[in-house]
C-alpha positions as CSV (number, residue, x, y, z in Angstrom):
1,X,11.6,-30.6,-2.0
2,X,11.9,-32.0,1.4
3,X,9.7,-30.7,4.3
4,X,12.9,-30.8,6.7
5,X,14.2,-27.7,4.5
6,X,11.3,-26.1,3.9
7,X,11.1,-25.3,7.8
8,X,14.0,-23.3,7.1
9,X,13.5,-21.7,3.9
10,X,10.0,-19.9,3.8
11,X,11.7,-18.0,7.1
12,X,15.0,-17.1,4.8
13,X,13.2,-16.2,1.7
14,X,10.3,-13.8,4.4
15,X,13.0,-12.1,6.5
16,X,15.3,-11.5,3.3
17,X,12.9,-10.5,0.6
18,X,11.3,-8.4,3.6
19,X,14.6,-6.4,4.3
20,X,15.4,-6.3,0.4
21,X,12.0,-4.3,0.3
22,X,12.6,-2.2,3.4
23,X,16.1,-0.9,2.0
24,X,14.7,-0.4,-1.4
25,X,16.0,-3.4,-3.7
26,X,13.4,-4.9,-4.2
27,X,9.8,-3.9,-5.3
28,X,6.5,-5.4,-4.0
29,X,6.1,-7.4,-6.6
30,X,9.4,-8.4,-6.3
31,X,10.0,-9.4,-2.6
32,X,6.5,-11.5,-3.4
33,X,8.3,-13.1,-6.0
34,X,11.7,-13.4,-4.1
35,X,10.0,-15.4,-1.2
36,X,8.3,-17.9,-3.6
37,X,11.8,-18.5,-5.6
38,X,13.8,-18.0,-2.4
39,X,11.6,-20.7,-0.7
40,X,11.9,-22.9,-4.0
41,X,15.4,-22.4,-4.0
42,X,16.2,-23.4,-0.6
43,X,13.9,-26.1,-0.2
44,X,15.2,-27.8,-3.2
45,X,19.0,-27.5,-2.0
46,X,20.8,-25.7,0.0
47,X,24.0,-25.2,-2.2
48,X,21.4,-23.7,-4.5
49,X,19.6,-21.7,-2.2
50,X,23.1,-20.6,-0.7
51,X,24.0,-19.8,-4.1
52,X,21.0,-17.7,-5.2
53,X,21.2,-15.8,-1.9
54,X,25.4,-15.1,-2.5
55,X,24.6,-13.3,-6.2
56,X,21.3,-11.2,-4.4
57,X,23.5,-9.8,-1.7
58,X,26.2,-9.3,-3.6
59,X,25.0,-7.7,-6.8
60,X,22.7,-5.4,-4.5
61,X,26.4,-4.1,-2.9
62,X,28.1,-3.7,-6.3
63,X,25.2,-1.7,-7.2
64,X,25.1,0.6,-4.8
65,X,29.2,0.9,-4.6
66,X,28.8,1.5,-8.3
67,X,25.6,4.6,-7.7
68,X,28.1,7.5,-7.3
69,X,30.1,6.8,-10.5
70,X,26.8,6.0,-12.4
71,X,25.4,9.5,-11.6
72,X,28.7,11.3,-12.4
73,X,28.3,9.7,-15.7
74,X,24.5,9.9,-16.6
75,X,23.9,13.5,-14.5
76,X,20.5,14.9,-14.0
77,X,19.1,11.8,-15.5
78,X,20.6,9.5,-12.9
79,X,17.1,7.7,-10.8
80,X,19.4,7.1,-7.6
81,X,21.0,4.3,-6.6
82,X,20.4,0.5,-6.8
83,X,16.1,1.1,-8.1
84,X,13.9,-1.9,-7.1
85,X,13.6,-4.8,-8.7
86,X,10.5,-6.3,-10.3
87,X,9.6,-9.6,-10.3
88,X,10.7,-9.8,-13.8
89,X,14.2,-9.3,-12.8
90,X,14.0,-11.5,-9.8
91,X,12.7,-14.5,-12.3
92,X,15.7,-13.2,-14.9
93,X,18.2,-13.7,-11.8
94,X,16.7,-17.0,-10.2
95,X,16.7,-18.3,-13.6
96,X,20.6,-17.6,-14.0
């Protein structure tokens, strides 16, 4: 971990993980969670914070292009689109 990208990655992971919450993709306890991996992540490397940040934004948009199909199949059941994720499923994805 280098303190030149760590300037730059605890602002990332805050202003991400704080607009993931706002939208409703992440819970509380997982944008807490997303800053400290996000920071992790980017202060470590940036091909791997890059990386991490790529599979976030683009499995949140496949989920919600995927929400109106999903509720034609499950019906009444159906939560709504996209759901927030824990910090357990941020951990399961950082770890990927």
């Amino acid at each position: 971990m280098t303190a030149r990208l760590l300037k730059y990655a605890l602002p990332i992971a805050l202003a991400m993980s704080a607009r993931a919450y706002r939208k409703g993709s992440l819970s509380r306890s997982g944008a807490i969670c997303a800053v400290v991996t996000g920071t992790l992540a980017m202060s470590t490397s940036i091909r791997f914070g890059v990386t991490l940040i790529v599979f976030f934004l683009g499995c949140s948009k496949v989920t919600r292009l995927g929400a109106k199909r999903k509720a034609e199949i499950e019906g009444k059941e159906y939560a709504g689109p996209g759901g927030n994720r824990s910090w357990v499923q941020v951990l399961s994805n950082a770890a990927t």
